[in-house]
N, C-alpha and C positions, 0 to 999 in steps of 0.2 A: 868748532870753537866760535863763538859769539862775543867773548870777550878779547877787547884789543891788549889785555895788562897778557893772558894767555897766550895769546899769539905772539906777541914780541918776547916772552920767553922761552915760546915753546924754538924762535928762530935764535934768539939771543945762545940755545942751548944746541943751536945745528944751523950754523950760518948756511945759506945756499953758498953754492962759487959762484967766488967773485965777491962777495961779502965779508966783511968784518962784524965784528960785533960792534966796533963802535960805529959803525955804518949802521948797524939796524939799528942800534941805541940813541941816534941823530934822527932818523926818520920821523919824517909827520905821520900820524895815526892812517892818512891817506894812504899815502906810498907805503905805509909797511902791509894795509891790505892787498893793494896792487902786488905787491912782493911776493906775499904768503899765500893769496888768490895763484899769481903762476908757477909755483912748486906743486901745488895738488897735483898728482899726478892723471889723466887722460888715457882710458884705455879703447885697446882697437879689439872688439871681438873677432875670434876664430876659428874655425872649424875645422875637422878632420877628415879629407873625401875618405878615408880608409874608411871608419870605424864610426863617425859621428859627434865627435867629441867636443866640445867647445871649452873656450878658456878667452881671459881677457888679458890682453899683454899692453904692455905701459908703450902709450904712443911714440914717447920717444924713444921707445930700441926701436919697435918697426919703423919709424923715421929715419934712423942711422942706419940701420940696415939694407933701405931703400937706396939710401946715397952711397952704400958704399958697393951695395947689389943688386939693386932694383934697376929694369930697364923699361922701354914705354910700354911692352908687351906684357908684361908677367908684376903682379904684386909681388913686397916681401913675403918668404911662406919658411915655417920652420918644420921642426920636426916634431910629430905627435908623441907625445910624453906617455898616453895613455896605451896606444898597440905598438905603437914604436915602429910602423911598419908606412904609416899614413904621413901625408903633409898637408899641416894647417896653412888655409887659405881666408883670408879676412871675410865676412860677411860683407863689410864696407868698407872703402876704404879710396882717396883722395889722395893717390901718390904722389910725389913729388912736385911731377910735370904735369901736374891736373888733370891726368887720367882718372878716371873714377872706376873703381873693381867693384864688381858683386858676386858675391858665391854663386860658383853654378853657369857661369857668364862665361 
């Protein structure tokens, strides 16, 4: 979207939380990019030691999932959707507590 008349209805039509519509509807054209720039969602790529499989998952569940199971040792890692057998392990990824993970590490 490159138009701001767009963007303020595409959020006017799906407030983020914590917003109202007259909150977006008051916005300077500034802050409502700021606004609609940090809803894009951020994905963490991942992979499968089983099977090989990669998938991109929205930063913020691997974020919540690090805080609420991630320790200094081990990245967030789910379960491989594709063999069902494998657990996805981030390519990259910038845990919490500023460990940094790389596949295969």
């Amino acid at each position: 979207m490159d138009n701001i008349d767009e963007i303020r209805k595409n959020l006017l039509d799906n407030p983020p939380l914590g917003y109202s519509k007259e909150d977006i509807h008051n916005m300077t054209d500034e802050d409502l990019l700021k606004l609609y720039n940090s809803t894009i969602d951020k994905n963490i790529k991942y992979k499968c030691r089983n099977c090989g499989y990669t998938c991109d998952i929205p930063e913020k569940i691997v974020i919540k999932f690090d805080k609420l199971y991630g320790d200094t040792y081990f990245p967030p890692k789910f379960s491989c959707s594709n063999c069902h057998g494998g657990s996805m392990y981030p390519l990259f990824y910038k845990g919490i507590n500023g460990k940094i993970f790389k596949f295969g590490e």
